[in-house]
matplotlib code that plots the C-alpha trace (Angstrom):
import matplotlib.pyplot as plt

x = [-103.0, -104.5, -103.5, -106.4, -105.0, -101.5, -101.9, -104.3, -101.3, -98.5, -97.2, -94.0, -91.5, -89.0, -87.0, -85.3, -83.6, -80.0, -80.5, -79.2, -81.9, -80.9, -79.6, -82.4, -85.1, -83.2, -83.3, -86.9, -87.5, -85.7, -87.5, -90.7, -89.2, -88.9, -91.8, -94.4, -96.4, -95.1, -96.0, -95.5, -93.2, -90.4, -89.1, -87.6, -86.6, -83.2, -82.5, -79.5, -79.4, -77.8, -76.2, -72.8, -72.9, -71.0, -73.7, -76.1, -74.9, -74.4, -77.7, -79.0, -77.4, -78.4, -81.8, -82.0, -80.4, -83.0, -82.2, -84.1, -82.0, -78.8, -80.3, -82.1, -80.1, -81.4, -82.2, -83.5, -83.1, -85.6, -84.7, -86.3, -83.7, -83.6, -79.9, -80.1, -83.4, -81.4, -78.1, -80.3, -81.9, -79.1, -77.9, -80.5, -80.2, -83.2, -84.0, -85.4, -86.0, -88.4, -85.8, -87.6, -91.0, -93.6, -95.8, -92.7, -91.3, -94.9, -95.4, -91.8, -92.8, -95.9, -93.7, -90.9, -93.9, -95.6, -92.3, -91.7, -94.9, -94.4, -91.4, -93.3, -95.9, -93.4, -91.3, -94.1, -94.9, -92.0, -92.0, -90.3, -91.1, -90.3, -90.8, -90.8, -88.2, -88.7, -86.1, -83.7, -85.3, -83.8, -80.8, -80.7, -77.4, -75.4, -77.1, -76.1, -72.5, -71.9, -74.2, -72.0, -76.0, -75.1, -76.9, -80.5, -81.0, -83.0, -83.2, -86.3, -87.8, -85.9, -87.1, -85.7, -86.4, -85.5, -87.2, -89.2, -88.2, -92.2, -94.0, -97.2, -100.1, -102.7, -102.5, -104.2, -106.3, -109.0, -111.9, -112.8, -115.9, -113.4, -111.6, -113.3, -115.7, -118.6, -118.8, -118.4, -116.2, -118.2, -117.4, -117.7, -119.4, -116.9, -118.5, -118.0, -114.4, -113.7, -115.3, -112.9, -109.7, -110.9, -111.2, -108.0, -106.2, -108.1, -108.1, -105.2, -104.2, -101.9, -100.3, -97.8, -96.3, -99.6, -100.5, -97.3, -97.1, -101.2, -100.3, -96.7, -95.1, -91.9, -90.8, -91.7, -89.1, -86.8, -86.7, -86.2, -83.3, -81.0, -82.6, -81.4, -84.6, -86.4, -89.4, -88.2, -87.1, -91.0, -92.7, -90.4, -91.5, -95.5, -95.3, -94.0, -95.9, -99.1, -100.4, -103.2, -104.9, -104.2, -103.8, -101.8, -99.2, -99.3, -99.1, -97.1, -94.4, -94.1, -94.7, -95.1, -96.0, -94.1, -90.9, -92.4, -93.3, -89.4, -88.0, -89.2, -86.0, -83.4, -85.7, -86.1, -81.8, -81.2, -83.7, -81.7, -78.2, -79.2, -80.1, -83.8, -84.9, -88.6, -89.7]
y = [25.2, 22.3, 21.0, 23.1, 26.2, 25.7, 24.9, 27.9, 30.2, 28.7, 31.6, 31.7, 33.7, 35.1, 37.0, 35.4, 35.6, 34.9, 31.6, 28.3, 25.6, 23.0, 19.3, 17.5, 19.1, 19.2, 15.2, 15.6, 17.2, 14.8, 12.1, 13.8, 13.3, 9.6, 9.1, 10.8, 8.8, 7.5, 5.8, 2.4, 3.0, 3.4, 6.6, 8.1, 11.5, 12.6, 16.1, 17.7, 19.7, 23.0, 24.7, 25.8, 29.9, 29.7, 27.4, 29.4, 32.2, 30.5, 28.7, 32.0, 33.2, 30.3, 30.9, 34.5, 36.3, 35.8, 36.8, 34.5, 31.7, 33.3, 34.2, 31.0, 28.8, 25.9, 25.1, 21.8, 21.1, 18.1, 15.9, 13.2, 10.3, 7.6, 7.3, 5.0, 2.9, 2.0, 1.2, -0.9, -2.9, -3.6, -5.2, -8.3, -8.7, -6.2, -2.7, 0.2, 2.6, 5.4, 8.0, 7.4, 7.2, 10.5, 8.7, 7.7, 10.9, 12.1, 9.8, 11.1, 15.0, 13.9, 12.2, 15.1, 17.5, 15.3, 14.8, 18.4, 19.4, 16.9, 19.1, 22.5, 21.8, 20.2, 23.1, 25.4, 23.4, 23.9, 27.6, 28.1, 29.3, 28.3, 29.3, 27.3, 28.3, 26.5, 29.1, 26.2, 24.8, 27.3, 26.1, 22.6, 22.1, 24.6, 23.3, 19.4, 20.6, 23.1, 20.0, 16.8, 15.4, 12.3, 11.2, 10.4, 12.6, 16.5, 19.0, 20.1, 22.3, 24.1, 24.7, 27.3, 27.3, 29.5, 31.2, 33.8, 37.9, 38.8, 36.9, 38.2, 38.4, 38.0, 36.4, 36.3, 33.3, 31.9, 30.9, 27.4, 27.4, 28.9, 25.9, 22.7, 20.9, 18.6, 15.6, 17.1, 19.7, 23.2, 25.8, 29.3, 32.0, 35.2, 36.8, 34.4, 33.9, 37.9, 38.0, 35.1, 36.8, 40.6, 39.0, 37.2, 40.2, 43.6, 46.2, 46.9, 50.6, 53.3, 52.7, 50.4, 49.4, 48.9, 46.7, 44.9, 44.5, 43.1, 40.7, 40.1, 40.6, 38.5, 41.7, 43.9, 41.5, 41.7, 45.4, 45.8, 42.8, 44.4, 47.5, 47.4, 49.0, 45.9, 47.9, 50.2, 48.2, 46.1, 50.4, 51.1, 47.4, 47.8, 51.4, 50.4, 47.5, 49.7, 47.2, 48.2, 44.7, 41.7, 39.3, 41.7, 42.2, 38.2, 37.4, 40.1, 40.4, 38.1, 34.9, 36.1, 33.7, 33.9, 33.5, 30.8, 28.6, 29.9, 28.0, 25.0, 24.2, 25.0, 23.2, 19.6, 20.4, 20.0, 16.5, 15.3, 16.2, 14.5, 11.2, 11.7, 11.0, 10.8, 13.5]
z = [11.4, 9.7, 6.5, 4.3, 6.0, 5.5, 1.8, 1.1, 3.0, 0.2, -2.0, -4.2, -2.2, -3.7, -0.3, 1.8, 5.2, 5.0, 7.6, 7.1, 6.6, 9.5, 7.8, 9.7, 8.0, 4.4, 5.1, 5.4, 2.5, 0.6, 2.2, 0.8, -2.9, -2.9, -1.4, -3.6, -6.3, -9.5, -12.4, -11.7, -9.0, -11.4, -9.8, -13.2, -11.7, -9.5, -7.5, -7.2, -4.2, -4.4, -1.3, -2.1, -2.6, -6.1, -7.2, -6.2, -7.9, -11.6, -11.2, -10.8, -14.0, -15.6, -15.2, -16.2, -13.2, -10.4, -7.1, -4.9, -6.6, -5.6, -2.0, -0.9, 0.8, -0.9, -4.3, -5.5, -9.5, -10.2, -13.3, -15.4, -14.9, -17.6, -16.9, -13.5, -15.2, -18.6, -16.5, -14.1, -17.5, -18.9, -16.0, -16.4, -20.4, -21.0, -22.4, -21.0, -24.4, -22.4, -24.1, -27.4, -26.5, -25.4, -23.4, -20.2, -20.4, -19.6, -16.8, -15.5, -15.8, -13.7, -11.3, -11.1, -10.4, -7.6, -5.8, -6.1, -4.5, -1.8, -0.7, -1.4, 0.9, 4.1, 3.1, 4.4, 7.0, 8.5, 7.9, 4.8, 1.8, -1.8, -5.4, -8.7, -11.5, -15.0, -16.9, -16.4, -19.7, -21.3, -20.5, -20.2, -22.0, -20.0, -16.3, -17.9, -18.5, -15.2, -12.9, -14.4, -15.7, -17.5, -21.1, -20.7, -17.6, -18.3, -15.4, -15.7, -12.9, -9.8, -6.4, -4.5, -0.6, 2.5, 5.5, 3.9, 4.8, 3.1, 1.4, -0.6, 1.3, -1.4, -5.5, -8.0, -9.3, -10.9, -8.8, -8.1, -10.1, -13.4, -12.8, -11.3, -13.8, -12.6, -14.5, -17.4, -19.3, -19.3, -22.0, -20.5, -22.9, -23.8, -20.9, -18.6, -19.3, -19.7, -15.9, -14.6, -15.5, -14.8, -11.1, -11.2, -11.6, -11.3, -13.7, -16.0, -13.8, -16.0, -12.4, -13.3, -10.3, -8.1, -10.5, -10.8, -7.0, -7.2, -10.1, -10.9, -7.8, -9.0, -11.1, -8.0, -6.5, -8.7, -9.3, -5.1, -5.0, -8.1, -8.6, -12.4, -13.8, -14.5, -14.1, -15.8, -18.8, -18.2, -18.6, -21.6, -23.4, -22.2, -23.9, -27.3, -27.7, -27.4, -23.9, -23.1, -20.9, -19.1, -22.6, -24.1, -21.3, -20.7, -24.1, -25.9, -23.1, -20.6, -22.2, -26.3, -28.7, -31.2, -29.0, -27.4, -30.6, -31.7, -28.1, -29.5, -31.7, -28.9, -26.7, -28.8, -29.7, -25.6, -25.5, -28.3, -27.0, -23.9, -25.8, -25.6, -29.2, -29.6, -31.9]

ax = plt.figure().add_subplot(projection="3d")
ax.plot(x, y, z, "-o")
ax.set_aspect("equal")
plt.show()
């Protein structure tokens, strides 16, 4: 399969054989990380590479009880590393401040994401699958404290990998003409952007679960891998909140609003606690 193919194949999988990823290709995939691009080659970012089974399983707490965390046999949790660049500074009489400035810790995001990427897509080459958890933001302090993460380092994005048990055969997204721009930025009319996303994901069915397994299969997943009624819990939450579409569901329950905005004070106390002071 060429390299087009194999990147139009990636899905997030989220069920996993119990199989041991060989040492050899976790080199590789490390490899991958150091080499991707950065902002003037500083490298800003670390990864803590998680195999051990009881860190599995309390990263997997951590990050709101996911499965696949606690069933891959690797999970890599990128960070933004300021720690290593300060120590190295001081080291020849100067100062490295990126901790208190937006615009490095930007650059470092960008770089933590590239280098993540890199590893996604030689992950699948090598016929393994992987899916992207960012719930560890919620719990920046608590991964710092159970991880040893020194001052001036943030975990910021985990990768769990494995040899995938199913894998969804189709997602949902926008089409390339939604999202690619020629030239210049071009503003979609109402229509045009109620058309996009009633072809990303289909019609909003009274069928819960067909939909769910169309659109969001991760609580499909999750439902099969504990079977604690998260679907359940996901019917009982759609039918008070009165859903009734796509926005509503996204906006009101999985990702609402008003909790988001609220995540913002935990989220600037766990930058701060870790030294990064540029708010």
């Amino acid at each position: 399969m060429n390299l087009y193919g194999l990147m139009m194949k990636r899905r997030s999988v989220r069920n996993f054989e119990d199989k041991k990823i060989p040492e050899d290709v976790v080199q590789q995939l490390l490899d991958v990380v150091t080499n991707a691009p950065s902002g003037g080659n500083i490298q800003p970012i670390s990864v803590i590479v998680v195999q051990d089974a009881d860190a599995r399983k309390e990263l997997a707490r951590m990050v709101g009880d996911q499965p696949w965390v606690k069933n891959a046999p690797l999970s890599l949790i990128f960070c933004i590393d300021f720690y290593r660049i300060k120590k190295w500074a001081s080291m020849f009489e100067t100062d490295f401040k990126g901790e208190k400035a937006f615009l490095p810790c930007l650059i470092a995001y960008a770089d933590l994401m590239c280098s993540a990427q890199n590893v996604v897509i030689l992950a699948q080459g090598h016929g393994l699958g992987s899916v992207y958890i960012g719930t560890i933001l919620d719990v920046i302090d608590r991964a710092r404290k159970y991880f040893t993460i020194p001052k001036y380092v943030l975990p910021m994005m985990v990768l769990s990998i494995g040899y995938p048990k199913s894998a969804p055969k189709n997602i949902p997204k926008l089409k390339r003409d939604v999202i690619a721009h020629r030239e210049r930025y071009t503003i979609l009319s109402d229509d045009e952007i109620k058309k996009a996303f009633e072809e990303k994901y289909g019609k909003f069915e009274e069928n819960v679960e067909r939909y769910f397994q169309r659109a969001f299969v991760e609580v499909v997943e999750a439902d099969k891998q504990q079977n604690e009624g998260w679907m359940d819990s996901f019917k009982e939450e759609m039918k008070k909140l009165n859903i009734k579409n796509n926005a509503q569901f996204l906006f009101k329950l999985r990702y609402p609003s008003d909790t988001m905005i609220r995540m913002n004070e935990s989220l600037i106390r766990s930058f701060k606690n870790a030294g990064f002071d540029f708010f």
